[in-house]
HTML snippet that shows the backbone in 3Dmol.js (N, CA, C, O; Angstrom):
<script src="https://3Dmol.org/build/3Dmol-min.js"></script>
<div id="view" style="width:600px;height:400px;position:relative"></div>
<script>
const pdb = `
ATOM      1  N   UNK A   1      -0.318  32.076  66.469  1.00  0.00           N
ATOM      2  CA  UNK A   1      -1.419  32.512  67.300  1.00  0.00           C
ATOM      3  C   UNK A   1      -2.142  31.294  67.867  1.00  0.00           C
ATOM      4  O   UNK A   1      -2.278  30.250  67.229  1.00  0.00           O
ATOM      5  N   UNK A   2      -2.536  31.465  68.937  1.00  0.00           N
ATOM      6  CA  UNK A   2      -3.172  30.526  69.900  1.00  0.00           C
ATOM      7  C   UNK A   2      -4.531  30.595  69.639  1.00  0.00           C
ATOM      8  O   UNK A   2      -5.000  31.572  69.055  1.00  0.00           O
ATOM      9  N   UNK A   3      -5.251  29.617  70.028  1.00  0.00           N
ATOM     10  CA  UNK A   3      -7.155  29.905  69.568  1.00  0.00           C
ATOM     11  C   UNK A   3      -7.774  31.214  70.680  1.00  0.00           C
ATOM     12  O   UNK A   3      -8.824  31.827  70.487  1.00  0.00           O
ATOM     13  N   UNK A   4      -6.908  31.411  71.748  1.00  0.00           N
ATOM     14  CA  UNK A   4      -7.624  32.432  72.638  1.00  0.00           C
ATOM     15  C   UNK A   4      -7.511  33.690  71.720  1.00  0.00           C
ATOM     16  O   UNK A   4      -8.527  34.271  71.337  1.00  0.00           O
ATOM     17  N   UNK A   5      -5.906  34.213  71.278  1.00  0.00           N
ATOM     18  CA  UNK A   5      -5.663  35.227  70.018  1.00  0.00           C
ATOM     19  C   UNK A   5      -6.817  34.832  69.341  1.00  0.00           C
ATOM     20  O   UNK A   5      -7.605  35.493  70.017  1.00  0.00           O
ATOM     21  N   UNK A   6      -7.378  34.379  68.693  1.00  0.00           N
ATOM     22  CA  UNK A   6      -7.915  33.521  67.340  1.00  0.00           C
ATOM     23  C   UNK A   6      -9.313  34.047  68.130  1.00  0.00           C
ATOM     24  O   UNK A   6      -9.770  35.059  67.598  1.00  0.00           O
ATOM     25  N   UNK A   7      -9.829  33.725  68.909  1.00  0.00           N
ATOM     26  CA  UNK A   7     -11.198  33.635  69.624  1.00  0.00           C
ATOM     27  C   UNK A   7     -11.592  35.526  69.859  1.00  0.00           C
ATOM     28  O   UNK A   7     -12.610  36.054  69.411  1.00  0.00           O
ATOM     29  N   UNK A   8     -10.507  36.249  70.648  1.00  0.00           N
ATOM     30  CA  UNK A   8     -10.592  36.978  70.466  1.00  0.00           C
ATOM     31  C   UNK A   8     -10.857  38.325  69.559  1.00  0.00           C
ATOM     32  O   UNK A   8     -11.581  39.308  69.718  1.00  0.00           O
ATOM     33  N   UNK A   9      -9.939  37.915  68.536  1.00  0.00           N
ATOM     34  CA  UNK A   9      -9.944  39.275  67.425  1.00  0.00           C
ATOM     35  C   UNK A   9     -11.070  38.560  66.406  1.00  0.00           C
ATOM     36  O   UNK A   9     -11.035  39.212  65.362  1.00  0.00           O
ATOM     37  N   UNK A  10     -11.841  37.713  66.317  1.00  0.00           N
ATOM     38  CA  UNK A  10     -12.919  36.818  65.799  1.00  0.00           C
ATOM     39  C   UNK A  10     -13.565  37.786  66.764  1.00  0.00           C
ATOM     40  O   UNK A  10     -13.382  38.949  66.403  1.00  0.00           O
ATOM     41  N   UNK A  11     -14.395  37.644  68.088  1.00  0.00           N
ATOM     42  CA  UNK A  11     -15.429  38.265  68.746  1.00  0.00           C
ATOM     43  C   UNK A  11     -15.269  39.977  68.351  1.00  0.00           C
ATOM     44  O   UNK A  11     -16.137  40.846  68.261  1.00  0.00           O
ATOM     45  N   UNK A  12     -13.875  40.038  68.176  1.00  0.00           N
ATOM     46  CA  UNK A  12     -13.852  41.670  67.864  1.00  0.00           C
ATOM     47  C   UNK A  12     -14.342  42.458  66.310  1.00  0.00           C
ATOM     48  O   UNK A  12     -15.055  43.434  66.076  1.00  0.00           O
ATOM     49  N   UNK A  13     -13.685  41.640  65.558  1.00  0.00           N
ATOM     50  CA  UNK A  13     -14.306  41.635  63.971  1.00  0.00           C
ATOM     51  C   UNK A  13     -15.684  41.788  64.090  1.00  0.00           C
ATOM     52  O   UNK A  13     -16.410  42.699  63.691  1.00  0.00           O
ATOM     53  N   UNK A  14     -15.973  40.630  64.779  1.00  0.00           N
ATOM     54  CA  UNK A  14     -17.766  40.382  64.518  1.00  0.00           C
ATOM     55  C   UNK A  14     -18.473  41.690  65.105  1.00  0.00           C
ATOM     56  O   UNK A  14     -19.546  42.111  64.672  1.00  0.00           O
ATOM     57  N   UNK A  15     -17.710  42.317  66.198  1.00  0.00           N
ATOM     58  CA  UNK A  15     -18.762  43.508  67.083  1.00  0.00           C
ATOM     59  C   UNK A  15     -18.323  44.806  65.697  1.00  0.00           C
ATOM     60  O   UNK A  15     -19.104  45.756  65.642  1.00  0.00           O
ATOM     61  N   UNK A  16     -17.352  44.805  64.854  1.00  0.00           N
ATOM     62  CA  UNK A  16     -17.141  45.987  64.151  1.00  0.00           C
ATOM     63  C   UNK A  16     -18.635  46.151  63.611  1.00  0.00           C
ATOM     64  O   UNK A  16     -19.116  47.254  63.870  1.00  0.00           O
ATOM     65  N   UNK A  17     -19.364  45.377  62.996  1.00  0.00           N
ATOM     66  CA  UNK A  17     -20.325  45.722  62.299  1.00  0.00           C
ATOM     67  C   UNK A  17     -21.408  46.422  63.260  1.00  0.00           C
ATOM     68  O   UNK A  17     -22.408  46.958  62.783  1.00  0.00           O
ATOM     69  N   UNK A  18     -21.196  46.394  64.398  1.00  0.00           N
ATOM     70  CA  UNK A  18     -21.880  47.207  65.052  1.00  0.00           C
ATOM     71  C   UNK A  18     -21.546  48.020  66.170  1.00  0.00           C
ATOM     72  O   UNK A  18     -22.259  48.268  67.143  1.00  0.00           O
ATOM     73  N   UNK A  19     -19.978  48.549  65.846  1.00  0.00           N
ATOM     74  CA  UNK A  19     -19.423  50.020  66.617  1.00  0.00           C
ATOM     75  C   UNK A  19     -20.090  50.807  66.398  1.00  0.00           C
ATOM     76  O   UNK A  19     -20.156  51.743  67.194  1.00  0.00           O
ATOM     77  N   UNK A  20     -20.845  50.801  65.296  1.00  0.00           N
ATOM     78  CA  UNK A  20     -20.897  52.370  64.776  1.00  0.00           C
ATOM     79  C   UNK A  20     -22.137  53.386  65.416  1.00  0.00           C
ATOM     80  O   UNK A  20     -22.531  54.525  65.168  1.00  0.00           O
ATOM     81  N   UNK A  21     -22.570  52.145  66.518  1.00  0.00           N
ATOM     82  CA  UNK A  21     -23.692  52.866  67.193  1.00  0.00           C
ATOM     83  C   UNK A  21     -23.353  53.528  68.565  1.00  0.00           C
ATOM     84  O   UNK A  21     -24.131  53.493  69.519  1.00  0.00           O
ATOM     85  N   UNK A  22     -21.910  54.243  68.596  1.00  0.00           N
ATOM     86  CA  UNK A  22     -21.406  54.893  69.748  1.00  0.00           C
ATOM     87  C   UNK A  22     -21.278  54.013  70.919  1.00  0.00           C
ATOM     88  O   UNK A  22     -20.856  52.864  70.791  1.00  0.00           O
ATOM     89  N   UNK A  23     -21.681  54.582  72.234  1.00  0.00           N
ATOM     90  CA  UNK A  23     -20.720  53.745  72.950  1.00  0.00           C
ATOM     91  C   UNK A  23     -21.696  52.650  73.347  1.00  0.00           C
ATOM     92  O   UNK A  23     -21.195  51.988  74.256  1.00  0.00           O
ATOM     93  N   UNK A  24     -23.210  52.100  72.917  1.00  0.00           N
ATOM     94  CA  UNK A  24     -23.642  50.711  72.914  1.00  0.00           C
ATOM     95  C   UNK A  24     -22.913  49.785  72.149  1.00  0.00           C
ATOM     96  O   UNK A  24     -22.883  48.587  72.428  1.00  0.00           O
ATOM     97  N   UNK A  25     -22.133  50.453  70.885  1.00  0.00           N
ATOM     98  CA  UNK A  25     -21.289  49.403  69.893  1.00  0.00           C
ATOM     99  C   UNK A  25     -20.140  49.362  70.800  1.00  0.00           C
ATOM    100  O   UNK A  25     -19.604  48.256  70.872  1.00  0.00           O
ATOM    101  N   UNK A  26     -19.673  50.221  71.451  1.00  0.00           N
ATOM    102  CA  UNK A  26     -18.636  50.013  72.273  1.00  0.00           C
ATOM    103  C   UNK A  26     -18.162  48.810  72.999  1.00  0.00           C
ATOM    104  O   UNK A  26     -17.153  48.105  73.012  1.00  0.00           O
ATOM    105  N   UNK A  27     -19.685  48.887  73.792  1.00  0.00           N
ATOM    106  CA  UNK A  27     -19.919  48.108  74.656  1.00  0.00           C
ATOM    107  C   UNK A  27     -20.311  46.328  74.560  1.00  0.00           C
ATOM    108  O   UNK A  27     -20.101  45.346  75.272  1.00  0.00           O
ATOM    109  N   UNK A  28     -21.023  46.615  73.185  1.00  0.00           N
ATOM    110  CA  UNK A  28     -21.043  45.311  72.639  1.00  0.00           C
ATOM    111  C   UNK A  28     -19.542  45.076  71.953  1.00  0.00           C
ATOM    112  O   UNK A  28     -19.371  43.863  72.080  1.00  0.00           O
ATOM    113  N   UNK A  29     -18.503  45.568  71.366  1.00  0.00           N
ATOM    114  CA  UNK A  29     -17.628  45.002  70.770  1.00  0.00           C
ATOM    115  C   UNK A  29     -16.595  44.168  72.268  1.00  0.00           C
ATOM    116  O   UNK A  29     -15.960  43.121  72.392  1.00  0.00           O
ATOM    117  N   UNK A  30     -16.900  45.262  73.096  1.00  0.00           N
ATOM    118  CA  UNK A  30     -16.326  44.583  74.219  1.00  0.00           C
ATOM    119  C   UNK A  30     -16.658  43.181  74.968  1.00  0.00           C
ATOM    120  O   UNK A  30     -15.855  42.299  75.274  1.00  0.00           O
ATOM    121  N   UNK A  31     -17.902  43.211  75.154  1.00  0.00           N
ATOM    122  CA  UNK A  31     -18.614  41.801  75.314  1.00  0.00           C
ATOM    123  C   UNK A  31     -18.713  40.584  74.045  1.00  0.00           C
ATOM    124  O   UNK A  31     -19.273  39.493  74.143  1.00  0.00           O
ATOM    125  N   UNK A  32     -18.236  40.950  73.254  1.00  0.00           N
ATOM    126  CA  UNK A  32     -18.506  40.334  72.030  1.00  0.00           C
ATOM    127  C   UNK A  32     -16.660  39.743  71.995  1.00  0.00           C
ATOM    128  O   UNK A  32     -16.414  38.639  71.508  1.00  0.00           O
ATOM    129  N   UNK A  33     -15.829  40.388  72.406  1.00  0.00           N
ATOM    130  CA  UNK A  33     -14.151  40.528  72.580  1.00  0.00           C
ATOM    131  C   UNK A  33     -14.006  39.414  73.661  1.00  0.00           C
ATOM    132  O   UNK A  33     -13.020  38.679  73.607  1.00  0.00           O
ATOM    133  N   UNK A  34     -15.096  39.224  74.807  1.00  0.00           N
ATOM    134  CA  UNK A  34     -14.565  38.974  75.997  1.00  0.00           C
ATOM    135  C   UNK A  34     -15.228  37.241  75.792  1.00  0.00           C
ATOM    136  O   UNK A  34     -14.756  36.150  76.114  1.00  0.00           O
ATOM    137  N   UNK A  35     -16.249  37.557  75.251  1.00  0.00           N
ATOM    138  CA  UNK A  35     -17.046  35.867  74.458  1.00  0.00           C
ATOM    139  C   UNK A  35     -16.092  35.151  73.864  1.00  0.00           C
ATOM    140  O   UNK A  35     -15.782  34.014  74.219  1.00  0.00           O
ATOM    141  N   UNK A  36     -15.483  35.886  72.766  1.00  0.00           N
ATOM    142  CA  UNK A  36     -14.525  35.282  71.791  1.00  0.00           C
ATOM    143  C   UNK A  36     -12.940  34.905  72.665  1.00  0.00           C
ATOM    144  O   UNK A  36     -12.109  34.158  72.147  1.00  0.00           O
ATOM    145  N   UNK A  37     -12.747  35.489  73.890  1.00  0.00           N
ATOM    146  CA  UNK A  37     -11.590  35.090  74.101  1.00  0.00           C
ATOM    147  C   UNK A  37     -11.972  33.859  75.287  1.00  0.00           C
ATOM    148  O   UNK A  37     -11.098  33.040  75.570  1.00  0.00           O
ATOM    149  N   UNK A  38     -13.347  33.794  75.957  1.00  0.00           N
ATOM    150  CA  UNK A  38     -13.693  32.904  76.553  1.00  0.00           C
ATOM    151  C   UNK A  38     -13.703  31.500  75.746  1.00  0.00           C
ATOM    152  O   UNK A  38     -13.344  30.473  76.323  1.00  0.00           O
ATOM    153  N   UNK A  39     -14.139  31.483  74.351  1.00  0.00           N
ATOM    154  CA  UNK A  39     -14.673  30.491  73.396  1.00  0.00           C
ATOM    155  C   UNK A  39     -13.253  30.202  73.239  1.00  0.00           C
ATOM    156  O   UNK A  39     -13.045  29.336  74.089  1.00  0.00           O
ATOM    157  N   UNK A  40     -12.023  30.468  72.555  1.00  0.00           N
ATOM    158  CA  UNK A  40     -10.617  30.335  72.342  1.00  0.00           C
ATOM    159  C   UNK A  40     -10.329  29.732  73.808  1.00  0.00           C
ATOM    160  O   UNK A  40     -10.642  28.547  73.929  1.00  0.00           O
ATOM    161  N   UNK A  41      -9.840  30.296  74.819  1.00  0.00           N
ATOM    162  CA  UNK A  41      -9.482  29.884  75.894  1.00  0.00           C
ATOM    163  C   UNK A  41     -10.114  28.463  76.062  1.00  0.00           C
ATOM    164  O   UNK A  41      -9.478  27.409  76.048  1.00  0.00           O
ATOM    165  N   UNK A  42     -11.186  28.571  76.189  1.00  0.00           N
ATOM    166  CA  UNK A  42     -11.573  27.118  76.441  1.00  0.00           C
ATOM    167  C   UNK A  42     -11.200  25.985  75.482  1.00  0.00           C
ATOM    168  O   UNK A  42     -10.783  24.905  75.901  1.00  0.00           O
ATOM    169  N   UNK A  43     -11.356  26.251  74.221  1.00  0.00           N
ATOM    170  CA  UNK A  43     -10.262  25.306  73.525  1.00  0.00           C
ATOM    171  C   UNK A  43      -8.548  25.157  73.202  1.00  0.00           C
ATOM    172  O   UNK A  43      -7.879  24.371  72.531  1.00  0.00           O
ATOM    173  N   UNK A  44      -8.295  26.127  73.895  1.00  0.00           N
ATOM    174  CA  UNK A  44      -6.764  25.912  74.078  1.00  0.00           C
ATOM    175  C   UNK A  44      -6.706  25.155  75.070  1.00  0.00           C
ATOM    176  O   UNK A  44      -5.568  24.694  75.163  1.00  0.00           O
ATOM    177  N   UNK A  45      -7.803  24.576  76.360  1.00  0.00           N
ATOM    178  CA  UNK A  45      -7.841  24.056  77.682  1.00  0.00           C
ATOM    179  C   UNK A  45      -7.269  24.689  78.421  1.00  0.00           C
ATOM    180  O   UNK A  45      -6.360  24.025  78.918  1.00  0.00           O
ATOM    181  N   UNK A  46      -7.320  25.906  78.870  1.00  0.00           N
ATOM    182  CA  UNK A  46      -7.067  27.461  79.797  1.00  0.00           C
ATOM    183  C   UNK A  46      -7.949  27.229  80.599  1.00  0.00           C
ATOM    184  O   UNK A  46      -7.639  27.247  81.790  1.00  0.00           O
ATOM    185  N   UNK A  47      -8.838  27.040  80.352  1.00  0.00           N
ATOM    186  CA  UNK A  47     -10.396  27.136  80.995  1.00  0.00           C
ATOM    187  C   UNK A  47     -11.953  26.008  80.639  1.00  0.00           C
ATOM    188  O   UNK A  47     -12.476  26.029  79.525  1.00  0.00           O
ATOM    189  N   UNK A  48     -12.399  25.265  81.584  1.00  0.00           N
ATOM    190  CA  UNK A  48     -13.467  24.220  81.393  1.00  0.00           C
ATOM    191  C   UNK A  48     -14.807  24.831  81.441  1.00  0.00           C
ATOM    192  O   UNK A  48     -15.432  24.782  82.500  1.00  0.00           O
ATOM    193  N   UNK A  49     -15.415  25.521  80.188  1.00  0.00           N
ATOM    194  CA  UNK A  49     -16.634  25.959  79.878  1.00  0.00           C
ATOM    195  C   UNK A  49     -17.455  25.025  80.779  1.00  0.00           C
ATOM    196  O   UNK A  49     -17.848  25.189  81.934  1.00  0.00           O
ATOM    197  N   UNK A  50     -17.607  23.978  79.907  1.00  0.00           N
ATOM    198  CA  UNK A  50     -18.279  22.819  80.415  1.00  0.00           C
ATOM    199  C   UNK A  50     -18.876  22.345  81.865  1.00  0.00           C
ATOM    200  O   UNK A  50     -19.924  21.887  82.322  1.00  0.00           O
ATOM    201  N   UNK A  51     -17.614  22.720  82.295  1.00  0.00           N
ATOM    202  CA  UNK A  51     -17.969  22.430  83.707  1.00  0.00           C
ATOM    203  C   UNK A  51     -19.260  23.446  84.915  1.00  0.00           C
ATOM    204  O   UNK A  51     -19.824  23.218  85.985  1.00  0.00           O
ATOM    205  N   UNK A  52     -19.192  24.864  83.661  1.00  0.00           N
ATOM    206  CA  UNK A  52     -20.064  25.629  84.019  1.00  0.00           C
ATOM    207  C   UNK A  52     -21.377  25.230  84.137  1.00  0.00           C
ATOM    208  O   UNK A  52     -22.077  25.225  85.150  1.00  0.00           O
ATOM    209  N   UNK A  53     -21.794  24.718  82.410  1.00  0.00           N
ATOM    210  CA  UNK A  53     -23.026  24.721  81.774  1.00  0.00           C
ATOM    211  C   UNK A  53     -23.157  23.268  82.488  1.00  0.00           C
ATOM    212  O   UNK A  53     -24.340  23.101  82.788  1.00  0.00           O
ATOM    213  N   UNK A  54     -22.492  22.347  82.801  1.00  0.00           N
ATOM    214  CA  UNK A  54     -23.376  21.000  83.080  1.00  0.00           C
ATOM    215  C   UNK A  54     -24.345  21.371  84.283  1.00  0.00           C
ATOM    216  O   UNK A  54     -23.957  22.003  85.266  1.00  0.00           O
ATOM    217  N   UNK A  55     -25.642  20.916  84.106  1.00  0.00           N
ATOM    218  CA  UNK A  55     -26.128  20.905  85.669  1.00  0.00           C
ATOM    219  C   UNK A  55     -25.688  19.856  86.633  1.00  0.00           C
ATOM    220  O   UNK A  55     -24.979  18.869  86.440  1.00  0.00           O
ATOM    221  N   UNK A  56     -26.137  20.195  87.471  1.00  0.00           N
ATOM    222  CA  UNK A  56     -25.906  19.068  88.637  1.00  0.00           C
ATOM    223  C   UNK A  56     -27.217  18.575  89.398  1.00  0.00           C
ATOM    224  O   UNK A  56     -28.188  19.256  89.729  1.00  0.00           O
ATOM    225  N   UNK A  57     -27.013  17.348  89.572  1.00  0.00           N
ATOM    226  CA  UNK A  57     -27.931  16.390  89.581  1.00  0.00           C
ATOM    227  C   UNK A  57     -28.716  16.745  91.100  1.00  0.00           C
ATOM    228  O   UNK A  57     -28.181  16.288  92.110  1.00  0.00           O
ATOM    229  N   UNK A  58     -29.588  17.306  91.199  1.00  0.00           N
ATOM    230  CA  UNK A  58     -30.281  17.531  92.363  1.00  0.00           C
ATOM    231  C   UNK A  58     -31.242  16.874  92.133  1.00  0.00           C
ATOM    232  O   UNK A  58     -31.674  16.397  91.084  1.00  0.00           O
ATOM    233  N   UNK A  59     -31.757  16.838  93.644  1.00  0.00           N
ATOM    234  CA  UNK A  59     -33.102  15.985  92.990  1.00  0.00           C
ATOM    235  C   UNK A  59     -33.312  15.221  93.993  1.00  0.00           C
ATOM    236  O   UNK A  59     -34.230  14.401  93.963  1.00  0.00           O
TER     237      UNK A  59
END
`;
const viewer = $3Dmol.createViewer("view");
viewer.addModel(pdb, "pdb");
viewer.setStyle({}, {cartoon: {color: "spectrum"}});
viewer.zoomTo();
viewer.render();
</script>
């Protein structure tokens, strides 16, 4: 398994503890699924988080 696998079913585990509130747990396990495969991806180097969060120098 790759860290995106790894990142993923990690964000998914973590939302189980809070499925159980119908379809807001839904909805969070999904966003919580889509975090974890963003967080993996970016350390497999799929994708440059980083490049998001830096600001840029205006000014």
């Amino acid at each position: 398994m790759n860290n995106t696998t790894i990142g993923l079913f990690t964000g998914l585990l973590l939302a189980l503890a809070a499925v159980f509130g119908g379809f807001g747990g839904f909805l969070l396990a999904l966003g919580l699924g889509i975090v974890g495969a963003l967080l993996g991806a970016h350390r497999d180097g799929i994708i440059d988080l980083g490049s998001l969060l830096r600001s840029r120098g205006r000014g």
